[in-house]
PDB file of N, CA, C and O in Angstrom:
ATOM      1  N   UNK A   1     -64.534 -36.409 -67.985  1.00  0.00           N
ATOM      2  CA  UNK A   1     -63.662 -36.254 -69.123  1.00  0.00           C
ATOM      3  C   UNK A   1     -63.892 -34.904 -69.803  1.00  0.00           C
ATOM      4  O   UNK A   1     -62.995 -34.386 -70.467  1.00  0.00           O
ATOM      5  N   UNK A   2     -65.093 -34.328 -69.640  1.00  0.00           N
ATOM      6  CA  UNK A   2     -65.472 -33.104 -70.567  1.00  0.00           C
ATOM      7  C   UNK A   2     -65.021 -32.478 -69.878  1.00  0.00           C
ATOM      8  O   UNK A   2     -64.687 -31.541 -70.603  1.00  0.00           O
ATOM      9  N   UNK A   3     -64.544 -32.105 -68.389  1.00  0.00           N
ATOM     10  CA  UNK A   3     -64.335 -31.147 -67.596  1.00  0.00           C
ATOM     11  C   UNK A   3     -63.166 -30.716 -67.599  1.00  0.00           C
ATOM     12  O   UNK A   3     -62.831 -29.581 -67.259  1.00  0.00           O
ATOM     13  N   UNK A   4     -62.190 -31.912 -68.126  1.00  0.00           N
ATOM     14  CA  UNK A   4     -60.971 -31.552 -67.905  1.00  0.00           C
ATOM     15  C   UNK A   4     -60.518 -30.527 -69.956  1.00  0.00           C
ATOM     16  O   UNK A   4     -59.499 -29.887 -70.217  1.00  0.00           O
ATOM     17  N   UNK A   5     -61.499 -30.752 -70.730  1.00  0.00           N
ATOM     18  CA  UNK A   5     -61.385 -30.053 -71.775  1.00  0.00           C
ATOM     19  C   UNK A   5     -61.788 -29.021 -71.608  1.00  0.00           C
ATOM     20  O   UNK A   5     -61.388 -28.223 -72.456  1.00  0.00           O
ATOM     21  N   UNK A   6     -62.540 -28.550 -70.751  1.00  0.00           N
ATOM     22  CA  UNK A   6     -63.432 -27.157 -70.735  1.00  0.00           C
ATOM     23  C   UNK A   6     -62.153 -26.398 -69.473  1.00  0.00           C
ATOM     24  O   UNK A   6     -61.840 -25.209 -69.538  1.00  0.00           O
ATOM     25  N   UNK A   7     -61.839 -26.918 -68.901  1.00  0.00           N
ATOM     26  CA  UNK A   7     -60.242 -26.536 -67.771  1.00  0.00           C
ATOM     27  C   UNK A   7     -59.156 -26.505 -68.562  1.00  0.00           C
ATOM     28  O   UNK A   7     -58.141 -25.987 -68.095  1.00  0.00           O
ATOM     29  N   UNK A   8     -59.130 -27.034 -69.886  1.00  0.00           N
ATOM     30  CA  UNK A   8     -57.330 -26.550 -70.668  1.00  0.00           C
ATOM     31  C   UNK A   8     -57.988 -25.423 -71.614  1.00  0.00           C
ATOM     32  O   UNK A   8     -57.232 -24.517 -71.965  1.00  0.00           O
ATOM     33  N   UNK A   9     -59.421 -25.389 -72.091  1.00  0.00           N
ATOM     34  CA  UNK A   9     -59.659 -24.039 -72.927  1.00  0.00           C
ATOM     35  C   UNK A   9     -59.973 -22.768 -71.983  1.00  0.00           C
ATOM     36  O   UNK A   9     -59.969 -21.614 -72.412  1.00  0.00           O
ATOM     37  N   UNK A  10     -60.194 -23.055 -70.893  1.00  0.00           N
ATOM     38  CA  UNK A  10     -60.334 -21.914 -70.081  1.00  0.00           C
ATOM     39  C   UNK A  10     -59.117 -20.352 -69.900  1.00  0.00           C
ATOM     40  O   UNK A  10     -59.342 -19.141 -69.888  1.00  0.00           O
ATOM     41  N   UNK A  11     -57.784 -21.209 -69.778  1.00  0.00           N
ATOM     42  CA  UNK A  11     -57.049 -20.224 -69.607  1.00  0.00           C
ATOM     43  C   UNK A  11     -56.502 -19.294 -71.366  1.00  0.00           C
ATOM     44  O   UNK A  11     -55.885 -18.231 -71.426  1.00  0.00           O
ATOM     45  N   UNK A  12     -56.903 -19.989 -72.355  1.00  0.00           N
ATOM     46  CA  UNK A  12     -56.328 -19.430 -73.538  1.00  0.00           C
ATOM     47  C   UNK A  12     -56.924 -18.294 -73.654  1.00  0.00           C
ATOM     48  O   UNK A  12     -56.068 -17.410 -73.631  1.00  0.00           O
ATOM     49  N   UNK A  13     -58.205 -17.774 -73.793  1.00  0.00           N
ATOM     50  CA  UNK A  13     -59.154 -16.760 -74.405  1.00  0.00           C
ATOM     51  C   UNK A  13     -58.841 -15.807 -73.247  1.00  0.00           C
ATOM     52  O   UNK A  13     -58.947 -14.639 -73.622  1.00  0.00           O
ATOM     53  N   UNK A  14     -58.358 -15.974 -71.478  1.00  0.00           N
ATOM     54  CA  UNK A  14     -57.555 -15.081 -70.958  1.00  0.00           C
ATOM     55  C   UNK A  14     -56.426 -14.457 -71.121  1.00  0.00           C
ATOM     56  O   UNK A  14     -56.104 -13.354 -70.678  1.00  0.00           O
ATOM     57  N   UNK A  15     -55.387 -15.715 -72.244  1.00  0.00           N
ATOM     58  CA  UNK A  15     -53.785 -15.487 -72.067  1.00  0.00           C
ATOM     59  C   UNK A  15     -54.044 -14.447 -73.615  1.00  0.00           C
ATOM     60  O   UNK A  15     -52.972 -14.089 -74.104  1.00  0.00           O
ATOM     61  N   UNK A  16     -55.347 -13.947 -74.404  1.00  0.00           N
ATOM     62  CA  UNK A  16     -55.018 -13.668 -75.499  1.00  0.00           C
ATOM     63  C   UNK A  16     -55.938 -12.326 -75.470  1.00  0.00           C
ATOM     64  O   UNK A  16     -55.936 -11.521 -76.401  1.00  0.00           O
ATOM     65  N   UNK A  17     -56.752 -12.170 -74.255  1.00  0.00           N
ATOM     66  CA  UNK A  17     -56.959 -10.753 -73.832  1.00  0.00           C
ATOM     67  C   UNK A  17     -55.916 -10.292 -72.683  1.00  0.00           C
ATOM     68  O   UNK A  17     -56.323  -9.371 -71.975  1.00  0.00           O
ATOM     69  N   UNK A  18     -54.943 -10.678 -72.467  1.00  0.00           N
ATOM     70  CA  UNK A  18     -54.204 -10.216 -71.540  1.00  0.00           C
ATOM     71  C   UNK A  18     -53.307  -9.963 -72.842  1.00  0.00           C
ATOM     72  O   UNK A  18     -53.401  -8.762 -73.092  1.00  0.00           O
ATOM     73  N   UNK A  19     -52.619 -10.484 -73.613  1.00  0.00           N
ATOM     74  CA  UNK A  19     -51.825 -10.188 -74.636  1.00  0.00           C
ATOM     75  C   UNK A  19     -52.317  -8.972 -75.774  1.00  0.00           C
ATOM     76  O   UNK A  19     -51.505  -8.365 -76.474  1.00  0.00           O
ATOM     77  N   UNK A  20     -53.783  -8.748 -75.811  1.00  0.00           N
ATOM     78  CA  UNK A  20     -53.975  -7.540 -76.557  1.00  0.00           C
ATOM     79  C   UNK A  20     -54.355  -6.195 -75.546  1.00  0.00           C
ATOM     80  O   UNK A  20     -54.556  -4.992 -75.709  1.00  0.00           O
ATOM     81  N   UNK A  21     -54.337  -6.783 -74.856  1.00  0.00           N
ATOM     82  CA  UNK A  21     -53.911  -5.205 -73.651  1.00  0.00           C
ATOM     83  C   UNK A  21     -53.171  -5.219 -73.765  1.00  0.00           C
ATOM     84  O   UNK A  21     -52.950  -4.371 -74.629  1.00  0.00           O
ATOM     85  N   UNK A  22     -51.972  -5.837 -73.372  1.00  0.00           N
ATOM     86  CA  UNK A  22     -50.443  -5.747 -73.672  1.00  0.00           C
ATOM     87  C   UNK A  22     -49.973  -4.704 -74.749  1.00  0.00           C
ATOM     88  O   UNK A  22     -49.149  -3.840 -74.449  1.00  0.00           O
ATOM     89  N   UNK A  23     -50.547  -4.806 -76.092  1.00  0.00           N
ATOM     90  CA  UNK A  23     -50.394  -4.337 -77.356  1.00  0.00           C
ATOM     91  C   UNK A  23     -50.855  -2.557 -77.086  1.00  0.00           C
ATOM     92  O   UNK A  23     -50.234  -1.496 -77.018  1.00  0.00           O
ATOM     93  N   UNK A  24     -52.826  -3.150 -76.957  1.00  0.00           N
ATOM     94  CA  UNK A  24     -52.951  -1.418 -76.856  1.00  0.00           C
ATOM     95  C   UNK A  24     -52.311  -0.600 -75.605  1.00  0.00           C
ATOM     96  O   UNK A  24     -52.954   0.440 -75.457  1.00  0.00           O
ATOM     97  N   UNK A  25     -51.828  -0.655 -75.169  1.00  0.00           N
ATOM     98  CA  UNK A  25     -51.063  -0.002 -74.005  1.00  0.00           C
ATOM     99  C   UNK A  25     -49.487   0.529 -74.709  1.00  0.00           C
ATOM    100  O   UNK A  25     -48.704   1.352 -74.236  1.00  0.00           O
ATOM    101  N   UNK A  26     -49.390  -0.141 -75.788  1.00  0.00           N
ATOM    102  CA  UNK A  26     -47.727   0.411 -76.105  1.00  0.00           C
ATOM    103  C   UNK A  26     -48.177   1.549 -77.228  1.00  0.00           C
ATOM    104  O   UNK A  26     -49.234   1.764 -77.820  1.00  0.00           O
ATOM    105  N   UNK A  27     -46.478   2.363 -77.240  1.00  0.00           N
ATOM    106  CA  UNK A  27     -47.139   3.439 -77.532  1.00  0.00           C
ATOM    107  C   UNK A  27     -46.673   3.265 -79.593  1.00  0.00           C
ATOM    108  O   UNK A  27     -46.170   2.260 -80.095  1.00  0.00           O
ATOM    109  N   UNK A  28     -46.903   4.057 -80.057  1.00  0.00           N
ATOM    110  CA  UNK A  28     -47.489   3.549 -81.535  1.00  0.00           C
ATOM    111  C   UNK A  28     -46.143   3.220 -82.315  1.00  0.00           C
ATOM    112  O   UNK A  28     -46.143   2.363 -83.199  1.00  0.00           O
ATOM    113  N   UNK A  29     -44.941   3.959 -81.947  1.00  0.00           N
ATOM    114  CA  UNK A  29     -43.832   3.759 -82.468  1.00  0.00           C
ATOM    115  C   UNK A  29     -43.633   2.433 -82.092  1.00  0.00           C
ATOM    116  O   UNK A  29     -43.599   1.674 -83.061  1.00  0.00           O
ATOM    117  N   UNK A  30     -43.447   1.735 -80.658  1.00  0.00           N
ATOM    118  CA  UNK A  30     -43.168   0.455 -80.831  1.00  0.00           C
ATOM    119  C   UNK A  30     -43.750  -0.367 -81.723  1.00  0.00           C
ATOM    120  O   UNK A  30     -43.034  -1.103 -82.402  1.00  0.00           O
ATOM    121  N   UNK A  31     -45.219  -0.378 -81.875  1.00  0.00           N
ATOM    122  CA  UNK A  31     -46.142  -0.995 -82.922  1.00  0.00           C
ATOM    123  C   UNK A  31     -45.408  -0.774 -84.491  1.00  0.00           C
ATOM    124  O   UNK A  31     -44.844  -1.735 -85.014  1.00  0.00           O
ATOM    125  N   UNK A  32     -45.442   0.028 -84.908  1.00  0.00           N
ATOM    126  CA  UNK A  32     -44.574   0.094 -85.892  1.00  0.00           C
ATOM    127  C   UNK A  32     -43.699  -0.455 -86.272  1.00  0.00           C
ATOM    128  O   UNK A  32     -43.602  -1.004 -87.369  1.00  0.00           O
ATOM    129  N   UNK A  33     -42.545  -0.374 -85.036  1.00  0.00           N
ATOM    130  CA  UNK A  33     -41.122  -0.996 -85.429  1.00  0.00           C
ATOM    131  C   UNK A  33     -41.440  -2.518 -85.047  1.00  0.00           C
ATOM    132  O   UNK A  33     -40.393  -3.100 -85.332  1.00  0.00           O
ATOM    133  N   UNK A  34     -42.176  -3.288 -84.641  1.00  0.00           N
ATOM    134  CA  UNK A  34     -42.890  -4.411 -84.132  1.00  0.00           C
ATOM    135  C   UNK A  34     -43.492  -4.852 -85.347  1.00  0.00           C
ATOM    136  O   UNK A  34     -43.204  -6.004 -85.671  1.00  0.00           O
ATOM    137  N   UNK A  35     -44.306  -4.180 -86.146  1.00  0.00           N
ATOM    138  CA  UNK A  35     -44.697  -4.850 -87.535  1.00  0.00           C
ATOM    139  C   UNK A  35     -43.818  -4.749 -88.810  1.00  0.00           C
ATOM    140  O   UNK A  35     -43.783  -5.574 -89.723  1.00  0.00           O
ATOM    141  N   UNK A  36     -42.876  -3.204 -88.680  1.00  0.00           N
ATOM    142  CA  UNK A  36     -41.818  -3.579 -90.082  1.00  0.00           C
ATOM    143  C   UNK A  36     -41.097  -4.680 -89.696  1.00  0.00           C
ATOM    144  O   UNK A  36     -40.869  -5.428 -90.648  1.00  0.00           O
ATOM    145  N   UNK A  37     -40.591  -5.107 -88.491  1.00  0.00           N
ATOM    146  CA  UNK A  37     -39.591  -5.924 -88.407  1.00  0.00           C
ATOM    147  C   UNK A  37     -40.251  -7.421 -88.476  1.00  0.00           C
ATOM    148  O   UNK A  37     -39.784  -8.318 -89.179  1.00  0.00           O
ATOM    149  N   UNK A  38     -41.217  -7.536 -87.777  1.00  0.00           N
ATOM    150  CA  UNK A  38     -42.050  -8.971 -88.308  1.00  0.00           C
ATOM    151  C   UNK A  38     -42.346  -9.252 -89.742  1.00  0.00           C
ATOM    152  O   UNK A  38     -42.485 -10.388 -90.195  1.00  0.00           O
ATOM    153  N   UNK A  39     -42.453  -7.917 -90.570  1.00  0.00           N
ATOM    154  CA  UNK A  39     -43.106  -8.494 -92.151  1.00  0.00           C
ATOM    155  C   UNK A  39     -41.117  -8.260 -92.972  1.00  0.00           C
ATOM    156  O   UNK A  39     -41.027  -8.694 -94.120  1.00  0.00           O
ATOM    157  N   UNK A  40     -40.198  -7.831 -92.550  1.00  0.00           N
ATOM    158  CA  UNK A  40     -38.990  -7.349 -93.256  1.00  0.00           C
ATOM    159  C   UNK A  40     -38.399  -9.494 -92.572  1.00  0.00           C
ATOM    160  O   UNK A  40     -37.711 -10.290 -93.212  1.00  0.00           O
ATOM    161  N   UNK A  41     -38.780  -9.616 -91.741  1.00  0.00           N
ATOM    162  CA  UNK A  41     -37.974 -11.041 -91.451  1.00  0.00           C
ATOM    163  C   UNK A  41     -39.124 -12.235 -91.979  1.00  0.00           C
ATOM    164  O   UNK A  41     -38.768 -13.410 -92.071  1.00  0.00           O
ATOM    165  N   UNK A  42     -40.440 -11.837 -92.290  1.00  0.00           N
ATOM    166  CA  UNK A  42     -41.543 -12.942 -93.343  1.00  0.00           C
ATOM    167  C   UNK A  42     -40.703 -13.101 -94.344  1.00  0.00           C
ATOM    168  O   UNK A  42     -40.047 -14.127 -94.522  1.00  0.00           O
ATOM    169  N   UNK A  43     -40.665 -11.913 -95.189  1.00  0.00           N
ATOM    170  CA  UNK A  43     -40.066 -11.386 -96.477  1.00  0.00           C
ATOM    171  C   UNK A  43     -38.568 -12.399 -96.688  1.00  0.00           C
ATOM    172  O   UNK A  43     -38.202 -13.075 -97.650  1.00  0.00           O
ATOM    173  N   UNK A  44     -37.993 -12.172 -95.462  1.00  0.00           N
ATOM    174  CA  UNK A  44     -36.656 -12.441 -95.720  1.00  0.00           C
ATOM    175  C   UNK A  44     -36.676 -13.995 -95.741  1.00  0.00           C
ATOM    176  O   UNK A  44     -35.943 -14.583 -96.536  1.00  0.00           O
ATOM    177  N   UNK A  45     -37.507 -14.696 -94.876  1.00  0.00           N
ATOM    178  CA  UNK A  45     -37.370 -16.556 -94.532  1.00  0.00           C
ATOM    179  C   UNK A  45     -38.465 -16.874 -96.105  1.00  0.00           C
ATOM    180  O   UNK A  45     -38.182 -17.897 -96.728  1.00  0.00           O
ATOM    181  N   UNK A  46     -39.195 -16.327 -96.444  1.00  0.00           N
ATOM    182  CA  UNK A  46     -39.775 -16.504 -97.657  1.00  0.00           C
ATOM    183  C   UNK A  46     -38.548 -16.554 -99.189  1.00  0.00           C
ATOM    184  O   UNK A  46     -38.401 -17.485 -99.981  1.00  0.00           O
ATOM    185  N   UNK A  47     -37.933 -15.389 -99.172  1.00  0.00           N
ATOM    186  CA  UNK A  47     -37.139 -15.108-100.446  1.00  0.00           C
ATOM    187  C   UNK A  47     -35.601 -15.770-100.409  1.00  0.00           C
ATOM    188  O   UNK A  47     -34.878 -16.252-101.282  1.00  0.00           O
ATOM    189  N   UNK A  48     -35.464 -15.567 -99.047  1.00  0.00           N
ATOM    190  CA  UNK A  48     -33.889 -16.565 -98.738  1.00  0.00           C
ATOM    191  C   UNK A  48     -33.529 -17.800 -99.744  1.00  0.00           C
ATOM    192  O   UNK A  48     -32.691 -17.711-100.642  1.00  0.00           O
ATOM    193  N   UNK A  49     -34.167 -18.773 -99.500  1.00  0.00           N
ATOM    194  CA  UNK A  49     -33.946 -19.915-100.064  1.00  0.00           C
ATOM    195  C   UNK A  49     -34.197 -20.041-101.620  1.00  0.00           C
ATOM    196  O   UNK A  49     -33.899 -21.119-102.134  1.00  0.00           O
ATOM    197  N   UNK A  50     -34.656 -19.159-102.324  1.00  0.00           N
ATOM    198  CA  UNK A  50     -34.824 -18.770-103.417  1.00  0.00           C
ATOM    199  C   UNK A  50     -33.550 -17.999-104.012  1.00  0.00           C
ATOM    200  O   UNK A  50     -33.035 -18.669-104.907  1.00  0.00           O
ATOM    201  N   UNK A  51     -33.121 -17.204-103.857  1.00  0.00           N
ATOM    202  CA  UNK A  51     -31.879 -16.228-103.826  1.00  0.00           C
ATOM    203  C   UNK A  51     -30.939 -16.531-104.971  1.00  0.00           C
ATOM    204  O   UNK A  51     -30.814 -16.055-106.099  1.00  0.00           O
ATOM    205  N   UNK A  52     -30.241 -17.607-104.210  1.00  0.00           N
ATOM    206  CA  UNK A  52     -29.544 -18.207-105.292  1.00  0.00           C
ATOM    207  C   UNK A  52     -30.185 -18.880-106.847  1.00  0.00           C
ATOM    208  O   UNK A  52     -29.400 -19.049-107.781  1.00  0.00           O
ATOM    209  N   UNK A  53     -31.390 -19.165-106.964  1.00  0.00           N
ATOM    210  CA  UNK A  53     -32.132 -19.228-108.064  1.00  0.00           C
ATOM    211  C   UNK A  53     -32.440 -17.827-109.171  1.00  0.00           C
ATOM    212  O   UNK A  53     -32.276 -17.572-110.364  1.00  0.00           O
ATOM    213  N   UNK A  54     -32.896 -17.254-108.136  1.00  0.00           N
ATOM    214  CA  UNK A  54     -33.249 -15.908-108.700  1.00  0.00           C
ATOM    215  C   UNK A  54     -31.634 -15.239-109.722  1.00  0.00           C
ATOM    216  O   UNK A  54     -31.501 -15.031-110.928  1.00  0.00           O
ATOM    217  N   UNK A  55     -30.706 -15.084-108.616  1.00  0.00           N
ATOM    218  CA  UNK A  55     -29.428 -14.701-109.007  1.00  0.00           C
ATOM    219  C   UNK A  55     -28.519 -15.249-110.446  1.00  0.00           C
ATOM    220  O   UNK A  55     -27.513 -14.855-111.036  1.00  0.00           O
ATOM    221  N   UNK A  56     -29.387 -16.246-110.593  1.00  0.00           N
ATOM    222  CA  UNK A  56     -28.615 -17.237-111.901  1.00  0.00           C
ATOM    223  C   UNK A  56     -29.799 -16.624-112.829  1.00  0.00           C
ATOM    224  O   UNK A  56     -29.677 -16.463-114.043  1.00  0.00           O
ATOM    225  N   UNK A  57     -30.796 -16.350-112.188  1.00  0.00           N
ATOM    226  CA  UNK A  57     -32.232 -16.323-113.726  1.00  0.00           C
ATOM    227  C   UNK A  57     -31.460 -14.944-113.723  1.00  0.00           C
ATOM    228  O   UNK A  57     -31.085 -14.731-114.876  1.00  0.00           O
ATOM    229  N   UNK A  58     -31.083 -13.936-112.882  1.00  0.00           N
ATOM    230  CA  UNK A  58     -30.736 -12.611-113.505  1.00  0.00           C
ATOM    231  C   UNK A  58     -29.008 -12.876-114.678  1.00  0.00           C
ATOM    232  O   UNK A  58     -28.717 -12.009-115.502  1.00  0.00           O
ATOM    233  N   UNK A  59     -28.460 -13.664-114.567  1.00  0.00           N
ATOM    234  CA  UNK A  59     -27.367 -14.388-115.498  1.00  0.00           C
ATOM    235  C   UNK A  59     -26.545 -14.446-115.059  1.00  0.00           C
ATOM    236  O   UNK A  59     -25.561 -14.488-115.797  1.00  0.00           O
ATOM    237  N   UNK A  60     -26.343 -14.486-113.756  1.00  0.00           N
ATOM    238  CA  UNK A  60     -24.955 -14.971-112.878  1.00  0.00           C
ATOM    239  C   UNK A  60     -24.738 -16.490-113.345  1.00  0.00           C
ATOM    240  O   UNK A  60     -25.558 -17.408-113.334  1.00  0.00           O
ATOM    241  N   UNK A  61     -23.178 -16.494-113.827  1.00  0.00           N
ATOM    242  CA  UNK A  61     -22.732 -17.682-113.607  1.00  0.00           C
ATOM    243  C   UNK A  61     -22.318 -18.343-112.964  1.00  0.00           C
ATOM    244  O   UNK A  61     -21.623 -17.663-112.208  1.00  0.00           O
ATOM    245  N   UNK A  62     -22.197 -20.120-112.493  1.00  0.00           N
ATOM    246  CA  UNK A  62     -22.038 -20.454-111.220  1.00  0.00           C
ATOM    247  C   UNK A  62     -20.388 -21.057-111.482  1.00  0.00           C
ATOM    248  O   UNK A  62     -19.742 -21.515-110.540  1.00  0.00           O
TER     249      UNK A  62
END
């Protein structure tokens, strides 16, 4: 039974040094446009659903 837990953690700690080679290998502009666009779409699924709240506290009427 332990063997088959130590055989499903085996391949992760490979699939996540194969994924940060992946990273340092690209060149810095992709990195860039790879993190504004990940934190500009956080930003956006965070403040979205708020929006219309916000828009009435600034004194829009509905």
């Amino acid at each position: 039974m332990s063997n088959s837990v130590e055989q499903s953690s085996g391949p992760l700690p490979a699939f996540l040094g194969n994924g940060l080679s992946f990273l340092k290998r690209q060149q810095r502009d992709w990195k860039i446009t790879v993190l504004r666009t990940s934190l500009d779409k956080l930003a956006y699924q965070m403040v979205f659903p708020y929006l219309s709240i916000y828009i009435v506290a600034l004194g829009a009427g509905i």
